[in-house]
C-alpha positions as YAML, in Angstrom:
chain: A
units: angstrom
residues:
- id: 1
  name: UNK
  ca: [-3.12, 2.74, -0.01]
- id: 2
  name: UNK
  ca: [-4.78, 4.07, -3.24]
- id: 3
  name: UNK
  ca: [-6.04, 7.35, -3.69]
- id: 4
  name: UNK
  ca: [-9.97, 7.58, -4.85]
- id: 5
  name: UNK
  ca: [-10.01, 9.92, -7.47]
- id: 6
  name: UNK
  ca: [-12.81, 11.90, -9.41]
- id: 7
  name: UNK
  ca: [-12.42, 12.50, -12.69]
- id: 8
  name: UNK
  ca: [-14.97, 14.93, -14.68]
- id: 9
  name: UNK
  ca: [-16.80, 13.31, -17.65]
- id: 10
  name: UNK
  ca: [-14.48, 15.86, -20.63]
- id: 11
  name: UNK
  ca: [-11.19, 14.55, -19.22]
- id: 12
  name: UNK
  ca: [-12.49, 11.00, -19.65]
- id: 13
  name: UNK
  ca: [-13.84, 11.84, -22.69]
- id: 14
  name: UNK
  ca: [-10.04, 13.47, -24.54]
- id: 15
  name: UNK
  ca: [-8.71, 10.44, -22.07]
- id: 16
  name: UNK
  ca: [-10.33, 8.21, -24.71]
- id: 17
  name: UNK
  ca: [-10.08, 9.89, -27.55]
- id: 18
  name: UNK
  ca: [-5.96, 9.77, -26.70]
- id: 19
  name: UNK
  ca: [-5.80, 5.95, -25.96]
- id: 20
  name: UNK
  ca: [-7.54, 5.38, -29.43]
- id: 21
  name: UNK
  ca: [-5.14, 7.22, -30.89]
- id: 22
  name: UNK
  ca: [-1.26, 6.01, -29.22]
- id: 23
  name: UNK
  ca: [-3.14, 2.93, -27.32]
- id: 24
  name: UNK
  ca: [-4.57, 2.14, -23.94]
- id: 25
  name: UNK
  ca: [-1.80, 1.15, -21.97]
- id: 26
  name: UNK
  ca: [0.22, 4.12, -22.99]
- id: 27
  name: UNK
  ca: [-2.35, 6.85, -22.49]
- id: 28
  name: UNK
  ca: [-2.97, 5.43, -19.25]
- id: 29
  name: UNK
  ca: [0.99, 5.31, -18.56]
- id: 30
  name: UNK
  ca: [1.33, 9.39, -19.72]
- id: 31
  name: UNK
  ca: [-2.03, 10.43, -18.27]
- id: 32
  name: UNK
  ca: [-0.79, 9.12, -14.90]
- id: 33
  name: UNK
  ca: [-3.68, 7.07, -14.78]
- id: 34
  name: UNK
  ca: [-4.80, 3.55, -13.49]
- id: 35
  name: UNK
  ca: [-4.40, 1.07, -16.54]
- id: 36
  name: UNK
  ca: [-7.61, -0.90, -15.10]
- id: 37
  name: UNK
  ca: [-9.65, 2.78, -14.69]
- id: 38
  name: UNK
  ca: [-8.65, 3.41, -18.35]
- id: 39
  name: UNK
  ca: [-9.66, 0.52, -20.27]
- id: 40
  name: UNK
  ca: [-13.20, 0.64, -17.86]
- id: 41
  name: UNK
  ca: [-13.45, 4.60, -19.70]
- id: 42
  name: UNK
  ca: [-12.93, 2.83, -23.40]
- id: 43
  name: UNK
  ca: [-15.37, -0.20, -22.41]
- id: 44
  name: UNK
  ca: [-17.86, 2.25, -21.45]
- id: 45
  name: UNK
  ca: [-17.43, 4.74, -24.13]
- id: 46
  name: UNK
  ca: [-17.38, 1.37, -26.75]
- id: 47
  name: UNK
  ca: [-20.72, 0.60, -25.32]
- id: 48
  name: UNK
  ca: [-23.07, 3.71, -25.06]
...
């Protein structure tokens, strides 16, 4: 069963500055993060 983490708003914040740079899938792959949690941080981040 998954884990719920937390994650505070500056690690999603370099989190997406990271997957612009090398690309979503492969931040999310070296982060050790959900590929589905990271393209939801980029979404947001492309819409506020």
């Amino acid at each position: 069963m998954a884990e719920n983490r937390q994650y505070d708003h500056e690690y999603k914040v370099q989190a997406v500055k990271l997957a612009k740079e090398i690309g979503q899938a492969k931040a999310a792959k070296e982060l050790g993060v959900p590929k589905n949690t990271m393209y939801g941080w980029v979404r947001a981040n492309r819409l506020a």
